[in-house]
C-alpha positions as a Markdown table, in Angstrom:
| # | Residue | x | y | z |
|---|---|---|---|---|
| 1 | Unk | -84.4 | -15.6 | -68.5 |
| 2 | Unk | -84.0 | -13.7 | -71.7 |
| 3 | Unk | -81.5 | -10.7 | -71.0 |
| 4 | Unk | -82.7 | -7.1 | -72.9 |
| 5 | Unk | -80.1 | -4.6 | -74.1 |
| 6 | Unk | -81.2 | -1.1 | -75.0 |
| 7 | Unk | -78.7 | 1.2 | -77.5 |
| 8 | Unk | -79.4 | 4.5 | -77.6 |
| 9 | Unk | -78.3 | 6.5 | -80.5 |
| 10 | Unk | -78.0 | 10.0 | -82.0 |
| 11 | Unk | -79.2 | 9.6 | -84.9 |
| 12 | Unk | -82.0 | 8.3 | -87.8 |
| 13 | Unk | -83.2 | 4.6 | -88.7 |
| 14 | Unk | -80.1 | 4.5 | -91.3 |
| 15 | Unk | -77.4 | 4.7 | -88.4 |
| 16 | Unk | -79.8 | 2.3 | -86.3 |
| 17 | Unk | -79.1 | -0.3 | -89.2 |
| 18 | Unk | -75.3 | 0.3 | -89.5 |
| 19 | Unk | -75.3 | -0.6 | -85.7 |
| 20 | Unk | -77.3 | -3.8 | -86.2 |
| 21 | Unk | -74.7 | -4.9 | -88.9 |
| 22 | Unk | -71.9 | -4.2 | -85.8 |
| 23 | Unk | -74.2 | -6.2 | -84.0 |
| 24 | Unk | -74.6 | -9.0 | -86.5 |
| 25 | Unk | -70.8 | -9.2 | -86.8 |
| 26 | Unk | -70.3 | -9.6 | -83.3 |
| 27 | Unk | -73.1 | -12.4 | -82.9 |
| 28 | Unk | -71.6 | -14.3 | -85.3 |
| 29 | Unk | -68.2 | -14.1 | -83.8 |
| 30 | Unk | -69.8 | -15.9 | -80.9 |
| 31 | Unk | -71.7 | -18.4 | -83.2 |
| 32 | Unk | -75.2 | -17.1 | -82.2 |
| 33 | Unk | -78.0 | -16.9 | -84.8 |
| 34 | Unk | -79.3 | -13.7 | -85.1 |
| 35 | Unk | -83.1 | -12.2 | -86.1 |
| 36 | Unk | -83.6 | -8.6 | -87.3 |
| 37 | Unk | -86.6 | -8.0 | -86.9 |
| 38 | Unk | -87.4 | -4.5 | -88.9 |
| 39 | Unk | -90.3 | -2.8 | -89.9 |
| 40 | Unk | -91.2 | -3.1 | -93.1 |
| 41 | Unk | -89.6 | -4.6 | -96.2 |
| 42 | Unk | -88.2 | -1.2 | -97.4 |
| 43 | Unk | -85.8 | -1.2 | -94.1 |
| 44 | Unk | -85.4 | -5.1 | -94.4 |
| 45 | Unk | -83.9 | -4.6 | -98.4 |
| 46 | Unk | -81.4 | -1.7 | -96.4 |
| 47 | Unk | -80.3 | -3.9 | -93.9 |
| 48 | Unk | -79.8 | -7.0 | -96.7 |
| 49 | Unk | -77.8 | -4.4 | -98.5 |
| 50 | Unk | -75.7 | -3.0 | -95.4 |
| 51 | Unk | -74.8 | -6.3 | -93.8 |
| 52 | Unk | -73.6 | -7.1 | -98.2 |
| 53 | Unk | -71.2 | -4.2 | -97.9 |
| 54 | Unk | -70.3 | -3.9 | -94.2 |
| 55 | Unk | -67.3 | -5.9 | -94.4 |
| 56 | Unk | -65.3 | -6.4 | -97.3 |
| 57 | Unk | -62.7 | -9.0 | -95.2 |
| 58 | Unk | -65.7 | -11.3 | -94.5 |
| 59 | Unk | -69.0 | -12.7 | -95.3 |
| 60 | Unk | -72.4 | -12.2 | -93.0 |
| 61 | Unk | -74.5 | -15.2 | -94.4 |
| 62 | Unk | -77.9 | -13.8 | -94.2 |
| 63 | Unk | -81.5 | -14.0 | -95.7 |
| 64 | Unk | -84.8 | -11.7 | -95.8 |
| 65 | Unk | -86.3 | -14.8 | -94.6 |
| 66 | Unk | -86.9 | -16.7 | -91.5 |
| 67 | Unk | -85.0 | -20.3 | -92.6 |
| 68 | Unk | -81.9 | -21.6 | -91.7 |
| 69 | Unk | -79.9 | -19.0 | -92.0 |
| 70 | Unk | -77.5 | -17.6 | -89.5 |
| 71 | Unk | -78.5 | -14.3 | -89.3 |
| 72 | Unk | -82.3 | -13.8 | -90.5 |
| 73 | Unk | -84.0 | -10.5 | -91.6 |
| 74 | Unk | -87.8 | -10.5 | -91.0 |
| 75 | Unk | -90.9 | -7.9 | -90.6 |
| 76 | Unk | -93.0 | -10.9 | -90.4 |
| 77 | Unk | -94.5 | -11.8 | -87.3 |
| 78 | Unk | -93.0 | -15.5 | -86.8 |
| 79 | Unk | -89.6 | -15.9 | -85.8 |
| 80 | Unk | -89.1 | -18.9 | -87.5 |
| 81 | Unk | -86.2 | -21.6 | -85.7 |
| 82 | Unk | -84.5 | -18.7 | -84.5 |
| 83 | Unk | -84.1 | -18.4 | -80.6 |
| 84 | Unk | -80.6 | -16.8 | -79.7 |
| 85 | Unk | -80.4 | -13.1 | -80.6 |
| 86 | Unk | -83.2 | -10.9 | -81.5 |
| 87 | Unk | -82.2 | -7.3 | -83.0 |
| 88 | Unk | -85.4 | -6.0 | -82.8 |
| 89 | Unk | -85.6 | -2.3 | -85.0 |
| 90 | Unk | -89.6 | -2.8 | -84.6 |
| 91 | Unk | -91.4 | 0.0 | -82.1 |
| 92 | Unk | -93.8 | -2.7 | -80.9 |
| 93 | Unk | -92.1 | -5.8 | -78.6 |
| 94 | Unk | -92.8 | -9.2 | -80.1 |
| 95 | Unk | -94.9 | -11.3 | -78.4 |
| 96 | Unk | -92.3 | -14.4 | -78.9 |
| 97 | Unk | -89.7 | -12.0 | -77.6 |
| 98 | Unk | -89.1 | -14.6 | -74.3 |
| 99 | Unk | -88.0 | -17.6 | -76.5 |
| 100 | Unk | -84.6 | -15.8 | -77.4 |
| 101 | Unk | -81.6 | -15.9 | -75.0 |
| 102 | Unk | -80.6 | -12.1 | -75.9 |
| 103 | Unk | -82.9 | -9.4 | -77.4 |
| 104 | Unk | -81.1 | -6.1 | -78.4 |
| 105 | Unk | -83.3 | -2.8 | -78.7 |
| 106 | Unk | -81.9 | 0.1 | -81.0 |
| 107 | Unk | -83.5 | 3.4 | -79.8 |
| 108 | Unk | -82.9 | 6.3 | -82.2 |
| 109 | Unk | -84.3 | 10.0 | -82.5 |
| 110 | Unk | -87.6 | 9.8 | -83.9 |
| 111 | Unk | -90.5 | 10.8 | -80.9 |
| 112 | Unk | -93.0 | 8.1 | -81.3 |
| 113 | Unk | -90.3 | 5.6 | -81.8 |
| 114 | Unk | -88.6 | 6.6 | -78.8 |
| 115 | Unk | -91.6 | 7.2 | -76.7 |
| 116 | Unk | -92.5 | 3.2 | -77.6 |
| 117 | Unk | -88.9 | 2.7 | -76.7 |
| 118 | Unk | -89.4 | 4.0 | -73.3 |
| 119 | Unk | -92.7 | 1.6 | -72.8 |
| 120 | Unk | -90.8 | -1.3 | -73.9 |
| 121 | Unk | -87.9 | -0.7 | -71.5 |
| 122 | Unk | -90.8 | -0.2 | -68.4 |
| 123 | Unk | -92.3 | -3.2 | -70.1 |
| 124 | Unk | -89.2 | -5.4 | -69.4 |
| 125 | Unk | -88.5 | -3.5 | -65.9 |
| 126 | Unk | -91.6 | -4.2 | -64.5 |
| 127 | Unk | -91.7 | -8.0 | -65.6 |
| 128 | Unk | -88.1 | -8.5 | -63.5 |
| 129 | Unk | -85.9 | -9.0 | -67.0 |
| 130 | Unk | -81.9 | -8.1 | -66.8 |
| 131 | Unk | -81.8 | -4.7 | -67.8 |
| 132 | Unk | -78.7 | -3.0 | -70.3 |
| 133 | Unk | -78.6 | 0.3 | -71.2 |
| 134 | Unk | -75.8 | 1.5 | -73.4 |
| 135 | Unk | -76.1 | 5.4 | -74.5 |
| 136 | Unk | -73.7 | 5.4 | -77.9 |
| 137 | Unk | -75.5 | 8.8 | -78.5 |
| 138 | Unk | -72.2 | 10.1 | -78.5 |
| 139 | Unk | -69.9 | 7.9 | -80.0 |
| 140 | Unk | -72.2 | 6.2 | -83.0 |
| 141 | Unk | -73.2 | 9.4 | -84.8 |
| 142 | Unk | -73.9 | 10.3 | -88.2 |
């Protein structure tokens, strides 16, 4: 059964993407594909442009596409071949969501963001899935 993290942080959609890259990183260390799924193409060219520049001392292969690449940035609704880890940065849970191994939910301050947040993580509860909660408000801040 897939297992759902939740990261809470203080902070804007920018600081939500810098975690994703820390994410990303720490995926691939464990050689797990990983889909972002974000909301619109103007966060998907941030993220491209983050996970470029997040670390100079290695490379994050990674596309704005679904293909096969290891770590896959999408606002599409089709996950493509990927199955392992999904970031997802979208309010709205996926309807594929059960096909990936881990899914990782980034909650930062915005009210109707975090008030969709909240559904999803009832969502999950009352459906029986393994439950994380990780409150970074106070150590990932802007």
């Amino acid at each position: 059964m897939t297992k759902v993290s939740f990261y809470k942080l203080a902070g804007d959609q920018a600081l939500a993407l810098a975690l994703a890259c820390q994410l990303v990183q720490k995926s691939l260390a464990a050689n797990q594909q990983v889909l972002c799924l974000v909301p619109d193409n103007i966060a998907a060219q941030q993220l491209d442009e983050m996970l470029w520049a997040f670390n100079r001392a290695s490379f994050v292969p990674h596309a704005q596409s679904v293909d096969h690449m290891p770590v896959a940035i999408s606002f599409d609704e089709e996950p493509g071949e990927h199955h392992q880890v999904l970031i997802n940065l979208q309010a709205q849970i996926p309807t594929w969501f059960s096909r990936f191994e881990r899914v990782i939910e980034i909650i930062y301050e915005q009210p109707d963001y975090e008030q969709a947040k909240r559904d999803n993580f009832r969502f999950y509860k009352e459906r029986g899935y393994q439950l994380e909660f990780h409150d970074l408000s106070e150590r990932f801040k802007p």
